[in-house]
Every structure is written in C-alpha cells, then in structure tokens.
GUMARBA-310999 format. One line per 10 residues: their letters; for each residue x, y, z of N, C-alpha, C. Coordinates in steps of 0.05 Angstrom, whole numbers, plus 5000, padded with zeros to 4 digits. Example, Ala and Ser with C-alpha at 12.3 -4.5 7.8 and 13.67 -1.06 7.14 Angstrom:
<sites>
as) 5264:4886:5156:5246:4910:5156:5264:4934:5156 ~ 5257:4955:5142:5273:4979:5143:5258:5001:5157
</sites>
This chain:
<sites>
xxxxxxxxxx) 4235:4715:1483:4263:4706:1479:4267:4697:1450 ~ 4252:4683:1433:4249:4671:1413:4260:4696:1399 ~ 4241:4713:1400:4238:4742:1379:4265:4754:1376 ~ 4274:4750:1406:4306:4764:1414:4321:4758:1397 ~ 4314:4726:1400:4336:4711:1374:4339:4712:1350 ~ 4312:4708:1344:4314:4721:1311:4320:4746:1308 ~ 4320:4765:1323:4337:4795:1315:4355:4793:1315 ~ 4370:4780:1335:4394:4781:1334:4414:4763:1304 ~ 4395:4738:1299:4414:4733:1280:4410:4747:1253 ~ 4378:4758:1250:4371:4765:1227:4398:4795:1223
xxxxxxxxxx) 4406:4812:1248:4418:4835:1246:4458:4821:1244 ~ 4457:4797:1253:4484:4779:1242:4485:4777:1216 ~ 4469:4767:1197:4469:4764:1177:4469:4785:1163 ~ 4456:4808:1167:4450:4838:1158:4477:4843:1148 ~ 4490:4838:1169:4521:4852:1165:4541:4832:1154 ~ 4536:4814:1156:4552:4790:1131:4542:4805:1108 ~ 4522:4802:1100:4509:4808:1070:4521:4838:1065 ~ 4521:4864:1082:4528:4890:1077:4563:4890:1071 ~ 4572:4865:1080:4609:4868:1088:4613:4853:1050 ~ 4598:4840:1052:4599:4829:1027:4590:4844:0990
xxxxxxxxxx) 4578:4863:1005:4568:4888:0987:4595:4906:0980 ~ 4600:4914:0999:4622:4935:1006:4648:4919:0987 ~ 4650:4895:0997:4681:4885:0983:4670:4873:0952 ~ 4670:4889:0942:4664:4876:0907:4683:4863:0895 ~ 4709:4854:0897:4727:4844:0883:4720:4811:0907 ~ 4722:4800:0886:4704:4766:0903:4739:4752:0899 ~ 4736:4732:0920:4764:4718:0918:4748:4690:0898 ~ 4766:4678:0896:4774:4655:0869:4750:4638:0886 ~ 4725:4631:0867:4698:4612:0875:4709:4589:0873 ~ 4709:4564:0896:4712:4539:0897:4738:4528:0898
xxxxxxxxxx) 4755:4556:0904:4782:4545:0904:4792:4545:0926 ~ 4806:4527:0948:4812:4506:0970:4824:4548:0982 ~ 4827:4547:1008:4841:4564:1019:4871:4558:1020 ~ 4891:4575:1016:4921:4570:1014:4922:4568:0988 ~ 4905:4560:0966:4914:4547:0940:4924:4564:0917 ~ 4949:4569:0908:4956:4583:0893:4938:4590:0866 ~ 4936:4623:0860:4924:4626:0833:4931:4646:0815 ~ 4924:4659:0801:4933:4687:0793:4907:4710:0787 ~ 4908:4735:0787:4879:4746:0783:4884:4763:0760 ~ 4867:4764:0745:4871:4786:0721:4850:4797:0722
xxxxxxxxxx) 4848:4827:0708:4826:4844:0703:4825:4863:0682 ~ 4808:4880:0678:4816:4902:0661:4809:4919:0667 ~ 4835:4944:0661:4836:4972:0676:4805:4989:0665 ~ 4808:4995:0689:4776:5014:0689:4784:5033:0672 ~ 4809:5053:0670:4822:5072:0657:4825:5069:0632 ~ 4841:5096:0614:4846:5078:0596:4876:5095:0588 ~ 4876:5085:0570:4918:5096:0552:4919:5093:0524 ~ 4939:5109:0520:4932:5102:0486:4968:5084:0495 ~ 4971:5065:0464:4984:5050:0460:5012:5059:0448 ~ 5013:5083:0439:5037:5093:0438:5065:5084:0445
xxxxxxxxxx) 5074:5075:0467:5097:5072:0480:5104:5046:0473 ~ 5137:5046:0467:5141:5026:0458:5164:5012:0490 ~ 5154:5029:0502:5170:5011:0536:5150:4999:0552 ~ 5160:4970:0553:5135:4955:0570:5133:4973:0594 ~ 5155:4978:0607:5156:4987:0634:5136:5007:0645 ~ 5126:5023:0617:5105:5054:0620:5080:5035:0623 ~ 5067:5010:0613:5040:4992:0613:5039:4976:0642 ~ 5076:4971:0651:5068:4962:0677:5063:4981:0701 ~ 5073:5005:0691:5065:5020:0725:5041:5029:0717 ~ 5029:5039:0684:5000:5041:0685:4979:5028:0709
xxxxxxxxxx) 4983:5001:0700:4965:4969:0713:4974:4974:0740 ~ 4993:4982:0747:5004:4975:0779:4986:5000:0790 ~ 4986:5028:0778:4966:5051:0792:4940:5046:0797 ~ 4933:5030:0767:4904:5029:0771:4898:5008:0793 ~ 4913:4988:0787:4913:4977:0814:4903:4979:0849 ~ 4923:5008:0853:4923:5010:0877:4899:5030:0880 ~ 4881:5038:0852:4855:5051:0870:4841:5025:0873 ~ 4839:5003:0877:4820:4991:0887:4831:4973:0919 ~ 4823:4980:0944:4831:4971:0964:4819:4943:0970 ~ 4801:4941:0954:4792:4907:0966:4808:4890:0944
xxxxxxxxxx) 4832:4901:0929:4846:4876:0918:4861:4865:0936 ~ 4875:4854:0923:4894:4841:0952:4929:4849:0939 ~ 4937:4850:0962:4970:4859:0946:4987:4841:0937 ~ 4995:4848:0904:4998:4832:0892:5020:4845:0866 ~ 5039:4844:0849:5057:4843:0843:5036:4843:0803 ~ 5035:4874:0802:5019:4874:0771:5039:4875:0748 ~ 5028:4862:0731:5050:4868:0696:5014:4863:0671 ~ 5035:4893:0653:5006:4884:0628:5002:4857:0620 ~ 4988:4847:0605:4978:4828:0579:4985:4844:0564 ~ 5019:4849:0551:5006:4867:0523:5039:4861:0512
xxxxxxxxxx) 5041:4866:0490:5073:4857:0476:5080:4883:0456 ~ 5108:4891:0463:5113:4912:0443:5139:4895:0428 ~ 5156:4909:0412:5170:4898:0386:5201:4879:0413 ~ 5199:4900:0437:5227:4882:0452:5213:4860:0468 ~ 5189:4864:0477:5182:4839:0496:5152:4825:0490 ~ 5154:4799:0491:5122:4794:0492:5107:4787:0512 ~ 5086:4790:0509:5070:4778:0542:5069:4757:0549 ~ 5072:4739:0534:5079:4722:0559:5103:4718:0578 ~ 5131:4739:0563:5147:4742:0579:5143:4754:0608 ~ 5137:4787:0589:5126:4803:0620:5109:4788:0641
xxxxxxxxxx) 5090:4779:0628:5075:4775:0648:5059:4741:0650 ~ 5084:4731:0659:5076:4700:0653:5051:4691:0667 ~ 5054:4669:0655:5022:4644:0664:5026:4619:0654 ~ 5019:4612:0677:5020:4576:0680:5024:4571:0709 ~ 5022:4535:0710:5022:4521:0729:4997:4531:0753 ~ 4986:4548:0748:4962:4558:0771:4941:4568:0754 ~ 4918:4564:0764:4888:4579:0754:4886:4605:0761 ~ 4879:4623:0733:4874:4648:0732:4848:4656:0741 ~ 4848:4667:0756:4814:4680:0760:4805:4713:0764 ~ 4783:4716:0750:4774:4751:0754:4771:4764:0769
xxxxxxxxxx) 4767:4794:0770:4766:4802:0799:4734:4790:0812 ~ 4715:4779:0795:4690:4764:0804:4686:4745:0812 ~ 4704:4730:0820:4718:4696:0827:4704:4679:0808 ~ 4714:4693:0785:4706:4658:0754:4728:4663:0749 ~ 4729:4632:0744:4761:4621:0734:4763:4624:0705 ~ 4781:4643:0703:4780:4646:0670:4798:4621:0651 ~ 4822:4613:0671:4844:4592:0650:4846:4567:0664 ~ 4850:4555:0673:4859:4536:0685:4889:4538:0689 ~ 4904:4517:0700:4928:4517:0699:4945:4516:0684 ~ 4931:4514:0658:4948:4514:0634:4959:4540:0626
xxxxxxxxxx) 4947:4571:0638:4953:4589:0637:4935:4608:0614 ~ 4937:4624:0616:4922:4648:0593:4924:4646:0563 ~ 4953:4641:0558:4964:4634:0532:4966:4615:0513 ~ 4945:4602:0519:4928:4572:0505:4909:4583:0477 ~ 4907:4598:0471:4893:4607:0442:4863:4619:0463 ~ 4843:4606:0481:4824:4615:0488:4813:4609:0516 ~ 4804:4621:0529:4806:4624:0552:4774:4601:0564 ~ 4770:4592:0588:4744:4583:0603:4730:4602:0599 ~ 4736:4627:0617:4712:4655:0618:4728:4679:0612 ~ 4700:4696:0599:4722:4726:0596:4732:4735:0618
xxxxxxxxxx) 4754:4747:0617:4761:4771:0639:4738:4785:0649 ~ 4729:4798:0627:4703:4814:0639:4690:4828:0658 ~ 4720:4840:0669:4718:4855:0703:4745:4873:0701 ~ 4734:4898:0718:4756:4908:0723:4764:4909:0745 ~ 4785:4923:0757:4806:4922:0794:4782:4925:0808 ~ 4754:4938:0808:4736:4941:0835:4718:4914:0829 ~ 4715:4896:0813:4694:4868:0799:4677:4887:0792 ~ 4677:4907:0774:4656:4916:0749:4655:4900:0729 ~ 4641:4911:0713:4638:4897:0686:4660:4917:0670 ~ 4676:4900:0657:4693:4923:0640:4684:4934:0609
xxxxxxxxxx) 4708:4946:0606:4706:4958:0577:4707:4935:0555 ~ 4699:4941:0529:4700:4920:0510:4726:4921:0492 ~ 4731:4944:0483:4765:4933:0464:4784:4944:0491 ~ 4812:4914:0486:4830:4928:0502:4860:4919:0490 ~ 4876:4941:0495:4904:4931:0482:4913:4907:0490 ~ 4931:4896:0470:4941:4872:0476:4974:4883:0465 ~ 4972:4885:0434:4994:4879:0407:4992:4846:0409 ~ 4992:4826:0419:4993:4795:0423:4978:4792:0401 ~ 4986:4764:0403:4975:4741:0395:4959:4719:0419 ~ 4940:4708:0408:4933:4694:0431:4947:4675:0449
xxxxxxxxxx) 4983:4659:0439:4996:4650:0448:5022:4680:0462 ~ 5012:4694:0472:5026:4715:0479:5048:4721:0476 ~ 5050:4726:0445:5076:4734:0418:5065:4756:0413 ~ 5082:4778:0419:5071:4802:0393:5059:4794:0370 ~ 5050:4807:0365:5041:4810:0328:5062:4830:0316 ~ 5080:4813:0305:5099:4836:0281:5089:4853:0273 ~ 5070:4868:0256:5061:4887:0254:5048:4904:0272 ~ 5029:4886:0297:5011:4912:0307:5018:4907:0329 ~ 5047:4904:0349:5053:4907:0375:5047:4938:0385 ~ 5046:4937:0410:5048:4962:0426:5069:4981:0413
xxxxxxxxxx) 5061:5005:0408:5077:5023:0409:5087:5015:0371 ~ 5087:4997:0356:5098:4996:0339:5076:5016:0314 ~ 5092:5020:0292:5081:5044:0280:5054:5064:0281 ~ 5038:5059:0270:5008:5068:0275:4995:5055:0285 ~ 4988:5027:0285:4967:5015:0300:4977:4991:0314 ~ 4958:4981:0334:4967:4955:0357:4936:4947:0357 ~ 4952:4911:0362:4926:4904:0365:4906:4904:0386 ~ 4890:4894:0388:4861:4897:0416:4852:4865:0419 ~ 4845:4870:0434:4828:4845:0451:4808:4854:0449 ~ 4782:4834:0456:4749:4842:0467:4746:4824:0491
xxxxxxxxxx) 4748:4846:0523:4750:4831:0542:4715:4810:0558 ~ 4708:4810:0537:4672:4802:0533:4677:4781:0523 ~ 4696:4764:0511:4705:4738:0489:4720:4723:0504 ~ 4712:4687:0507:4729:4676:0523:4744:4662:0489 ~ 4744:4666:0464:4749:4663:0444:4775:4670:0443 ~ 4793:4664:0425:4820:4682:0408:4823:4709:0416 ~ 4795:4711:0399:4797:4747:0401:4793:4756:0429 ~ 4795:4749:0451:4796:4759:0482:4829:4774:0481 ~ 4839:4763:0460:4875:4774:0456:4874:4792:0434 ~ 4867:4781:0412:4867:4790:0389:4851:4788:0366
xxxxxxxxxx) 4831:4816:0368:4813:4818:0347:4819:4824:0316 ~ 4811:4829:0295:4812:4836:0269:4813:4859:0273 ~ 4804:4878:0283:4809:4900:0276:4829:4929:0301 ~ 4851:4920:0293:4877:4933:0303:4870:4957:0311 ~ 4875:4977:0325:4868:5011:0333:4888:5036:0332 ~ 4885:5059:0320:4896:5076:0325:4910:5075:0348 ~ 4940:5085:0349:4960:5078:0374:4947:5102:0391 ~ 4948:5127:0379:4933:5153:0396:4908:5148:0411 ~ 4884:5121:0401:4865:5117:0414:4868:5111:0441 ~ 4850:5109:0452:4856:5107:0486:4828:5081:0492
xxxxxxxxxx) 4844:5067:0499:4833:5036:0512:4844:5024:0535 ~ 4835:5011:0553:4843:5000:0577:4869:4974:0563 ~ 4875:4958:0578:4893:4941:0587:4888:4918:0596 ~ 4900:4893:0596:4894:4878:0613:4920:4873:0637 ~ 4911:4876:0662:4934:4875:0684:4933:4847:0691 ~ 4953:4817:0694:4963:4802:0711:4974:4797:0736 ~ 4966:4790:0756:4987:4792:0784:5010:4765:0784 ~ 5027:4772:0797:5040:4744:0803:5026:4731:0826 ~ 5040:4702:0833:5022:4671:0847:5009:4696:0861 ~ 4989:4687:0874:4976:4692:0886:4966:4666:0915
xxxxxxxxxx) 4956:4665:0938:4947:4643:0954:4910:4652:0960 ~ 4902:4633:0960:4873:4645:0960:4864:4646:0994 ~ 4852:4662:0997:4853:4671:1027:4834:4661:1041 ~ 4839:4658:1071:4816:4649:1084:4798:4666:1091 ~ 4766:4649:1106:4747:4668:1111:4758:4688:1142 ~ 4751:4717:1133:4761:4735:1152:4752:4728:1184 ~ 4770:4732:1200:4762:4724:1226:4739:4738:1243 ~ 4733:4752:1237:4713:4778:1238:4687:4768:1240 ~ 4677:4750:1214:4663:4735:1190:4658:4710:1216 ~ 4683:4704:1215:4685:4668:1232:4665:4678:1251
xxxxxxxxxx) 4670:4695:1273:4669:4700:1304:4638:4711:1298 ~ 4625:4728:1281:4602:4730:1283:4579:4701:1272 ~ 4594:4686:1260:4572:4669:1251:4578:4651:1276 ~ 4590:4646:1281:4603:4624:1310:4588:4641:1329 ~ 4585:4662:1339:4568:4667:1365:4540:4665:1358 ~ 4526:4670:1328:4507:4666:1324:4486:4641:1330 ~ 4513:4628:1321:4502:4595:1324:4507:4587:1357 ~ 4515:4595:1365:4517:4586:1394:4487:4603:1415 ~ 4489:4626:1404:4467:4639:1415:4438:4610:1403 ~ 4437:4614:1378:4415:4594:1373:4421:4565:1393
xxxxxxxxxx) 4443:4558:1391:4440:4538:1399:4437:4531:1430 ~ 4447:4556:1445:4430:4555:1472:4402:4560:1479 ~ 4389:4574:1456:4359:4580:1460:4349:4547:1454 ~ 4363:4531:1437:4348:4514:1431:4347:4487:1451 ~ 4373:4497:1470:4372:4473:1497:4352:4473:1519 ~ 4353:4506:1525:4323:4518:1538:4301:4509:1537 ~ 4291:4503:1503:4272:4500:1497:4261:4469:1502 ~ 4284:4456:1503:4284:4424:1507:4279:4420:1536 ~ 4300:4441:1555:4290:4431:1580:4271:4442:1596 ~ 4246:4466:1580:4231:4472:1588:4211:4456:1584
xxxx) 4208:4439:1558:4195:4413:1552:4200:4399:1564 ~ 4215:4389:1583:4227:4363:1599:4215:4364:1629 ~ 4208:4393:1627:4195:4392:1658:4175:4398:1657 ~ 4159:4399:1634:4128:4392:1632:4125:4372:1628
</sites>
C-alpha cells in the first residue's frame, strides 16, 4: 500500500512539473491573485522601422502576440514613438507593476518610463530569452527622440532588451530604418490569475490520498 502511494503522488507531481514545462510564459512571481499588473516582452520577430504610423507597430505586437497561446488575452500597443505619437502615449504605464513574460517584475508601479527599469525585459511572447537591439525612437521617459523616432528619416533609435539601465530604451547607437529588429509589446491592466483548478483538484486528492494512508497507519498501530 505504501508503494501505491508513493506512485501515485510521485505520478501527481510528474504532471504538475510537465503542465508547468509546457506553459513557458510564467504569471507575475509573488504577486497576490486578482492584483492588477501589466506584461511586456519582446517580439520574437522582427521589422524594420520604416513606418511612420504607430498603428502598423501596434498590429505588428498584437500578431506576434497571438502566436503564443499560453499568454493571456490582453489588449497589445508598441514601446516605440514616431514624429505624431510617443510611447508613453500609445502605450501607457503607471499605477500597476510591469512584469515579463518570466514573472520578474521589471517596474514597479511607477511605470516603465522612469529613466530605468528593476529588471530587463529580457523575454519574448513564449518566456524566451530575447533579442538584444530593439526599436524604441524614445527616450527613456517615453518622448520620441526628435531626430531618431520611428519611421523618421534614416535612422531610429534602439533599446538593448538585456539592460535594466537607460539604454533598455535608448542606446547610442541609433539603426538603419531598413534594418530589421524586434519591438517591445505592452498589454493593458492586466489581473493576475489564480492557480488553475485542474492544479487545485490534483494536489487536493493527493493530499487526501496521503492523508488517509496515514490514519491507517495510526490505527493499525493502535491495535497492536
């Protein structure tokens, strides 16, 4: 009977650990269930910076988006500023904690657009490790840069999504608009989710199975 039991939970756990494999995009670490946040990442893809309409960078982020099914649905806009809009318009931040698709909290509630971030982005829509330069045109307070916005003459600026520094927005060295680099995508609020019921009901029968072997064992001791 003993043996029974340990198979059985050791093959419980099997499948927690495999369900947990499978879903690579991690929800927000240590943050309360229900609690509002926002997730950012960077596109696995990439685009050159050409276009001077935010609207072509937001359905970019919104496609790339939807190849990953373990995100959660959510409402995408770039990180990036051309000569009519800047990012922090498009794609605001504040009053809630930003976190990666790896559940590290990259900003706090102060929002993204504080000059430097807690942790890099450093993930893309599936929680990979991402690419290293990525468009912005910003500034680290998410203002274009007059000269090197999106789409504006030859070059825009980049981020290095590896830097919880300035340069996570905006590096020194600006890029050909024709080059092709990823993005950074924003969601709106977000609520952080509870553990799946699936999850609940296997660890809850687990423990009950244990915990009837272990009354057994007491009242087989009781009548020796």
């Amino acid at each position: 009977m003993q043996k029974s039991i340990a198979v059985f939970l050791l093959a419980a756990f099997a499948v927690l650990s495999a369900t947990q494999l499978v879903a690579q995009v991690i929800p927000p670490i240590g943050l309360a269930p229900g609690s509002p946040y926002q997730l950012i990442f960077v596109t696995a893809d990439t685009t050159t910076s050409g276009s001077s309409n935010i609207a072509d960078y937001n359905a970019f982020v919104t496609s790339e988006a939807a190849l990953s099914p373990s995100l959660p649905l959510a409402t995408w806009h770039v990180v990036g500023s051309t000569a009519s809009i800047n990012a922090n318009v498009n794609a605001p931040s504040g009053g809630v904690p930003v976190y990666n698709t790896q559940g590290i909290e990259v900003a706090s509630a102060a929002g993204i657009y504080t000059g430097s971030l807690l942790n890099p982005v450093a993930s893309d829509q599936y929680g990979d490790n991402s690419s290293f330069f990525v468009w912005t045109g910003s500034t680290p307070s998410g203002v274009g840069d007059p000269n090197f916005t999106l789409g504006n003459l030859d070059t825009a600026v980049v981020g290095v999504s590896t830097l919880s520094t300035a340069s996570w927005m905006q590096s020194s060295l600006p890029h050909a608009l024709l080059h092709e680099e990823p993005v950074y995508a924003l969601s709106n609020i977000l609520t952080a989710p509870t553990p799946e019921p699936a999850t609940i009901t296997l660890l809850g029968s687990a423990l009950l199975v244990l915990g009837g072997f272990r009354l057994r064992q007491r009242r087989r001791g009781a009548r020796r």
